[in-house]
Backbone as CSV, one residue per row, in Angstrom:
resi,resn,N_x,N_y,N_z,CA_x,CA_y,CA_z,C_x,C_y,C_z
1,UNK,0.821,-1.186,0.000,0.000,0.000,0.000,0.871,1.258,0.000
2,UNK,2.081,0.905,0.829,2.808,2.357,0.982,3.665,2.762,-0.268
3,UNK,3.794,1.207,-1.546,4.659,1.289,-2.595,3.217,1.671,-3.718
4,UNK,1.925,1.761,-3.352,1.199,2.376,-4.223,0.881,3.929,-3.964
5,UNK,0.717,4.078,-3.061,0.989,5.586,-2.881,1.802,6.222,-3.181
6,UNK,3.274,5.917,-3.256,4.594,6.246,-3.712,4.560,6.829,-5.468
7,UNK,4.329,5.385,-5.983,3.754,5.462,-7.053,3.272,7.039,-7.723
8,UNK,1.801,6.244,-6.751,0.702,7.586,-7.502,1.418,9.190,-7.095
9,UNK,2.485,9.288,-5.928,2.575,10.475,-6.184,3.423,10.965,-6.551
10,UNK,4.352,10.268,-6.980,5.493,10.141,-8.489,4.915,10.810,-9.244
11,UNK,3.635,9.858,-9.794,3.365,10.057,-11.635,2.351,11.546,-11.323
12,UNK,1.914,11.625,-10.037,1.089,13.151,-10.202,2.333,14.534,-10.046
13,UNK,3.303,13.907,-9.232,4.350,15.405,-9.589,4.677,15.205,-10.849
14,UNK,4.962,14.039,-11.304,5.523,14.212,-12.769,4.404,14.578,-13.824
15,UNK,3.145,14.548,-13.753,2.351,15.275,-14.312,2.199,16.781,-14.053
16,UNK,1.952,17.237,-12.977,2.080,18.548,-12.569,3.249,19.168,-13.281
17,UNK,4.247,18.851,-13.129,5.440,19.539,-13.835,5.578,19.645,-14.901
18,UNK,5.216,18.369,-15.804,4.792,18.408,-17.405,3.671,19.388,-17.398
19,UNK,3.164,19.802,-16.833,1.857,20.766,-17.515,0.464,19.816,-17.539
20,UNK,0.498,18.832,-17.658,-0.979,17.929,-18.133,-1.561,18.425,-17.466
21,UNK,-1.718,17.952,-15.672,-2.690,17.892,-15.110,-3.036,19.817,-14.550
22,UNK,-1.711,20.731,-14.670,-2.529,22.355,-14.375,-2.597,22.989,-15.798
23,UNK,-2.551,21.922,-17.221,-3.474,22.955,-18.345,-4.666,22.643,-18.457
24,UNK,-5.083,21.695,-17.886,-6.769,21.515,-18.213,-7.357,22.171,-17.640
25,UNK,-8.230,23.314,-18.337,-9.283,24.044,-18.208,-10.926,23.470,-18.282
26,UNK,-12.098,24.019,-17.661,-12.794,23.829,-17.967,-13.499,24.544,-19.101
27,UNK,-14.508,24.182,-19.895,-15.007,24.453,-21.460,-15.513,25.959,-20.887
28,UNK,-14.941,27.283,-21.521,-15.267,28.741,-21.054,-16.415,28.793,-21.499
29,UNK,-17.870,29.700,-20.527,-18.794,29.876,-21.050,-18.789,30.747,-22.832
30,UNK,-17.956,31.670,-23.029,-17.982,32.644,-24.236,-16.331,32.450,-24.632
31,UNK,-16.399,32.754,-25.902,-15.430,32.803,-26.214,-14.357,34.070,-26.781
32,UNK,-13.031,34.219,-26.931,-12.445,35.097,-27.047,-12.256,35.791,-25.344
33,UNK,-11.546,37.090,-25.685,-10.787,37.696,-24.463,-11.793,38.608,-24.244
34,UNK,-12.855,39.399,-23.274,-13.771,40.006,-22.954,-13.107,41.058,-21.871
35,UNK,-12.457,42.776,-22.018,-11.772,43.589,-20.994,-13.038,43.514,-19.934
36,UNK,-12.199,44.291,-18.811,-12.689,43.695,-17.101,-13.900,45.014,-17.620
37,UNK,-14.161,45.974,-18.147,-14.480,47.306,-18.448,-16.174,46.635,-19.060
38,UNK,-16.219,45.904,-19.845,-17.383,45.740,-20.741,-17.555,44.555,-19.963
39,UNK,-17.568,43.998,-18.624,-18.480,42.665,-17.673,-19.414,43.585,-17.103
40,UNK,-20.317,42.923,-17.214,-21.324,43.376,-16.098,-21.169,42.829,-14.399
41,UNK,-22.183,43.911,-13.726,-21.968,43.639,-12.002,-21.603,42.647,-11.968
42,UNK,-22.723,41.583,-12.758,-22.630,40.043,-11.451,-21.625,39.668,-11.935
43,UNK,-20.504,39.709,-12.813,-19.315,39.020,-13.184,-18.406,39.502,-12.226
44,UNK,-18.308,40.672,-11.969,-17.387,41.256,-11.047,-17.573,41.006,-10.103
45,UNK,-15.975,40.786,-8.989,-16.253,40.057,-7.399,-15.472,41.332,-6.570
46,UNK,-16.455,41.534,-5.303,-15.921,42.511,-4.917,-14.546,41.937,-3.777
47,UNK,-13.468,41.792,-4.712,-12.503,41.305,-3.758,-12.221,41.763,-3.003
48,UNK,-11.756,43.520,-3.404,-10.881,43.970,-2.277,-11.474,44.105,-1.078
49,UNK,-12.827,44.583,-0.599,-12.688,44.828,1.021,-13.075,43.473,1.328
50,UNK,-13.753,42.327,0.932,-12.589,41.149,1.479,-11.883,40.861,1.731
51,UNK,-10.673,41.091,0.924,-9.301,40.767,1.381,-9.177,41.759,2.636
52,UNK,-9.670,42.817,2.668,-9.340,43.463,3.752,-9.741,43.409,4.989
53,UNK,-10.609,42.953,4.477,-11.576,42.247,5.630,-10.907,40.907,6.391
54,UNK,-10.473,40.640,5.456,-10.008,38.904,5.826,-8.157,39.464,6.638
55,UNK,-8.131,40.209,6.390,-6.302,41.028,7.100,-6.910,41.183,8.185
56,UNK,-8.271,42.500,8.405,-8.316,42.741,9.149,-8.760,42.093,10.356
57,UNK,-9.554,40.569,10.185,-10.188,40.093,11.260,-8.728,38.739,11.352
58,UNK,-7.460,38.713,10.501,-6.253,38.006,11.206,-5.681,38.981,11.931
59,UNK,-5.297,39.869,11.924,-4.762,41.410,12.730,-5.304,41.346,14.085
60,UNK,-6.386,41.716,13.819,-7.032,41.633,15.044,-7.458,40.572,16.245
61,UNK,-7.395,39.514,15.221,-7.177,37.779,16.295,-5.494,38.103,16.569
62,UNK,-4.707,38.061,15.978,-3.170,38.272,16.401,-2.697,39.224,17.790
63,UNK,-3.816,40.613,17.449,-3.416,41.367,18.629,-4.104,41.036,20.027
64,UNK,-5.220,40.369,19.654,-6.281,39.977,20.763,-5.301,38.736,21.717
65,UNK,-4.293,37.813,20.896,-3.700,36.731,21.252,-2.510,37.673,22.098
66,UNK,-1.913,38.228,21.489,-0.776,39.157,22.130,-1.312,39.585,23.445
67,UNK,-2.279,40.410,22.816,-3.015,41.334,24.455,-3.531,40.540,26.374
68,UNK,-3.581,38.903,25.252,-4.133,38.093,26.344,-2.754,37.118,26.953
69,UNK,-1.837,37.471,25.993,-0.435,36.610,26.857,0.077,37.869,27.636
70,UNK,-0.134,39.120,27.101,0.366,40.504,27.957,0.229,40.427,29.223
71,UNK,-1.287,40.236,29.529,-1.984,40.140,30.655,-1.153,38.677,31.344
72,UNK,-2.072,37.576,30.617,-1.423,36.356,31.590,0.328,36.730,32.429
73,UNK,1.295,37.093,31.404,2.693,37.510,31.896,2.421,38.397,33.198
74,UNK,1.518,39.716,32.704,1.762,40.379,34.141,1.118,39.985,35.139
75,UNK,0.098,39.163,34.799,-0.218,38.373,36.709,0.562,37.454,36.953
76,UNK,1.554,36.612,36.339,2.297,35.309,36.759,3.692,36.735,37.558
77,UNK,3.667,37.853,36.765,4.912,38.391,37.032,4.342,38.882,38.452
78,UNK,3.291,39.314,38.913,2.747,39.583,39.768,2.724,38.915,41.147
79,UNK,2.257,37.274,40.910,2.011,36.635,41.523,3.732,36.229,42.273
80,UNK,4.974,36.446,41.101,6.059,35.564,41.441,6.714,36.697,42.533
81,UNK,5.936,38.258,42.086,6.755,39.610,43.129,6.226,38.822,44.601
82,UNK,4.881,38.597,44.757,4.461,38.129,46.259,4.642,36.938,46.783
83,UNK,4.979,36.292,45.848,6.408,35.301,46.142,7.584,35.403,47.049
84,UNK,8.164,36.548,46.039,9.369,36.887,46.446,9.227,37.975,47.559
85,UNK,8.029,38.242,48.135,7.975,39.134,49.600,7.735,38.199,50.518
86,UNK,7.243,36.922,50.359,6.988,36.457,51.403,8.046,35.693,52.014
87,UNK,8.839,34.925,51.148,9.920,34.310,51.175,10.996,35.279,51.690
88,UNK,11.523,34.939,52.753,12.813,35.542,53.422,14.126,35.961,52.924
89,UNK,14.740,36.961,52.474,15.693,36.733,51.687,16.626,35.857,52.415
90,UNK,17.746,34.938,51.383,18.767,34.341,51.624,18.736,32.567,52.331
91,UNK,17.086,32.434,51.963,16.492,30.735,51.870,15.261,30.467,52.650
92,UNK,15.526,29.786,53.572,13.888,29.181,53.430,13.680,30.018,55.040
């Protein structure tokens, strides 16, 4: 089983790299080259404030993750100061 898998993914990089398997297209509804200028609405996708959208809600999980190890650090740093008051200097 593990020498058929091997196999199959031999002959699919070696397809990929020949071109076979990323030139096949599917059959285009119209034909010829049509500028972005003469599509109508529904052809057009409103990417960009998606994409920006999609930055902005990783940004904001990133800083939310930061903001919540900020915190955790300063109560462990907190907790280790009243530690270190209760404990006597120079051992137990």
């Amino acid at each position: 089983m593990k020498r058929l898998m091997c196999v199959l993914a031999t002959f699919a990089v070696i397809m990929l790299a020949s071109g076979r398997l990323s030139a096949w297209q599917p059959p285009a509804a119209q034909d010829g080259f049509v500028p972005v200028e003469q599509l109508g609405n529904e052809e057009r996708l409103p990417a960009a404030p998606l994409v920006a959208g999609a930055y902005g809600v990783a940004w904001g999980a990133i800083l939310f993750y930061v903001w919540t190890i900020r915190r955790r650090l300063a109560r462990i740093e907190r907790e280790l100061a009243d530690v270190a008051r209760r404990v006597p200097p120079g051992g137990r």
